[in-house]
C-alpha positions in Angstrom: 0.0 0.0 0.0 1.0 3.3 -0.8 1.3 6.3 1.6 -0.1 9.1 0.8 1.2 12.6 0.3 -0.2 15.9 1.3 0.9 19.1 -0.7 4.1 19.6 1.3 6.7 17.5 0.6 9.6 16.4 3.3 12.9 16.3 1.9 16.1 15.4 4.2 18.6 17.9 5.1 22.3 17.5 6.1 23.0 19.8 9.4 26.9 21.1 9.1 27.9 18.3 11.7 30.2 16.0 11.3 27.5 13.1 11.4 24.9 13.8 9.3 21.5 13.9 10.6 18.2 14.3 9.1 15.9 17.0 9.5 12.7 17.7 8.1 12.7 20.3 5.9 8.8 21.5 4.7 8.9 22.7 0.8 5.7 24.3 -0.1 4.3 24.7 -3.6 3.6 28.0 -4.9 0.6 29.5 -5.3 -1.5 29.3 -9.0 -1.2 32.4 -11.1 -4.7 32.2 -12.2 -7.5 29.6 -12.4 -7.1 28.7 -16.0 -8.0 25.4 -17.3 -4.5 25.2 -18.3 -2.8 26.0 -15.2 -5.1 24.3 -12.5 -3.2 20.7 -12.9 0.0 20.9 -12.1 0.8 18.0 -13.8 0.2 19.6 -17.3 3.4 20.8 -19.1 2.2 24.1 -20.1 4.5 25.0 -22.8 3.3 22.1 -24.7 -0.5 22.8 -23.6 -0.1 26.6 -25.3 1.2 24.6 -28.4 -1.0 22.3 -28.8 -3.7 25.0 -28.3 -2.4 27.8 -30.3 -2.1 24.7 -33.3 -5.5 24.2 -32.7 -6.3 27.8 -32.7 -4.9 28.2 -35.9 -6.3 24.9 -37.9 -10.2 26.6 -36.2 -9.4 29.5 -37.8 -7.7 27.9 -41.2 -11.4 26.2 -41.5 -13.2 29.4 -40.5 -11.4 30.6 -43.2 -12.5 27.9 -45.8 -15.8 27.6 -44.7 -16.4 31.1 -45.2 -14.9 31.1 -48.9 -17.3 28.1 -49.7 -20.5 30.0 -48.4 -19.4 32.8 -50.4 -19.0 31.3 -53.8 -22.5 29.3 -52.9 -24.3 32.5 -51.9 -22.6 34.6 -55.0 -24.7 32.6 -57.4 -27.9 31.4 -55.8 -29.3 29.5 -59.0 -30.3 26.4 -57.2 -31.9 27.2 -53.4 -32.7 23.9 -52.0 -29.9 22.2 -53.1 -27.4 25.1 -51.8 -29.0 25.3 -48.8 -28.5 21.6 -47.9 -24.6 21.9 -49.3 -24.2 24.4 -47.1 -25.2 22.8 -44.0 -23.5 19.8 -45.2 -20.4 21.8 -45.8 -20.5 23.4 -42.2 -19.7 20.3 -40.5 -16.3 20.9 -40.0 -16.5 24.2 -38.9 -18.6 23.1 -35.8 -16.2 20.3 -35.2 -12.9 22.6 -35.1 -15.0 25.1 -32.5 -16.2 22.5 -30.5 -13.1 20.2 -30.3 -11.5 23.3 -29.5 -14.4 24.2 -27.2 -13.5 20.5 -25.6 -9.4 20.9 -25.1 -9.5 24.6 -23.5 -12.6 22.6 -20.8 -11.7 19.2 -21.0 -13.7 18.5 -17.8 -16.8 19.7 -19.9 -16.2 17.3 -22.8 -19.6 15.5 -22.8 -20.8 18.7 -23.9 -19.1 19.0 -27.1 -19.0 15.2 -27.5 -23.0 15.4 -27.8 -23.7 18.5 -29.9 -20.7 17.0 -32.5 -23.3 13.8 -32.3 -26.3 16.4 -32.7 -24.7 17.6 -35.5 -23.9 14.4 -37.0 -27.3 13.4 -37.1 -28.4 16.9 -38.6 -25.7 16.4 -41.3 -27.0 12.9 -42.4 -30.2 14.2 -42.7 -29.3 17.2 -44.6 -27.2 15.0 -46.9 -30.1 12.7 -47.2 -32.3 15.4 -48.4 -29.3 16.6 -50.6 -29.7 13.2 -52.6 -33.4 13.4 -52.8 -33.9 17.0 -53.7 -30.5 16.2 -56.6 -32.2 12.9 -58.3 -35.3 15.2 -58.6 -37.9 14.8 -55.1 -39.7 12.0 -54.0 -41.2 11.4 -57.7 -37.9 11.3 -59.0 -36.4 8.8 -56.6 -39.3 6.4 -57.3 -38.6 6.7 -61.0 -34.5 5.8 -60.2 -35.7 3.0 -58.2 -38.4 1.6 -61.2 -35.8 1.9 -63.2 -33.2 -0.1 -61.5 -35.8 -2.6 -60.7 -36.1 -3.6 -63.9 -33.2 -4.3 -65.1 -32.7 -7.0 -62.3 -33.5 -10.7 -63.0 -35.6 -12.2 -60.3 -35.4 -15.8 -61.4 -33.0 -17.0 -58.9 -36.0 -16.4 -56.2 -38.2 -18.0 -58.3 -36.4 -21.5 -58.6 -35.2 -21.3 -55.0 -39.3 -21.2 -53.7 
């Protein structure tokens, strides 16, 4: 079994006898700076923390950066509505990822946050890309016509003979 240590921390001592003797000395941690997420473990190597953060600072804002170029050439020439509506909201799924991956690693301790709106926004995604498909093969008429179409050029007699 372990023993447990409290924040001070007892390290030996020589005294300037000739026989050395040990005597407690009591070492005690400084005080935090501030209450950052970054700062309040002090088991977190905060140079590489800041790096790692200002990386990911910089890749949120590279995709801001993107995102916002694709909305504009979609928004520039509005000749199809529906189906640049549901691009765009397809295309914006990166964007929420970087800001709330980035939401998650400056509050790690409030991860299941961001670990259920990314979810959310999965879910929102596939359905936009769902209707993306429908509204492109040309609505609900037009995916029943695709599926006629395909149905008849397959061969059923396998089922047949097997019955």
């Amino acid at each position: 079994m372990h023993p447990q240590f409290s924040p001070t921390q007892i390290a030996p001592s020589f005294s300037p006898t000739l026989s050395p003797t040990l005597s407690p000395t009591v070492f005690i941690s400084p005080p935090l700076l501030s209450t950052s997420p970054l700062t309040a473990d002090p088991s977190i190597d905060v140079p590489r923390a800041l790096l790692f953060l200002t990386l990911l600072l910089l890749s949120s804002l590279t995709t801001l950066t993107y995102t916002a170029s694709i909305y504009r050439s979609h928004f520039s020439s509005f000749l199809e509505p529906g189906l640049q509506r549901l691009a765009v909201r397809i295309s914006s799924v990166p964007l929420v990822y970087s800001a709330l991956f980035l939401y998650a690693s400056v509050y790690p301790k409030r991860f299941w946050l961001s670990e259920m709106l990314i979810s959310a926004y999965e879910c929102y995604a596939i359905y936009s890309y769902f209707g993306f498909i429908v509204l492109y093969v040309g609505g609900r008429q037009g995916v029943v016509r695709e599926i006629e179409q395909y149905m008849q050029g397959l061969e059923f007699d396998c089922l047949l003979a097997a019955a």
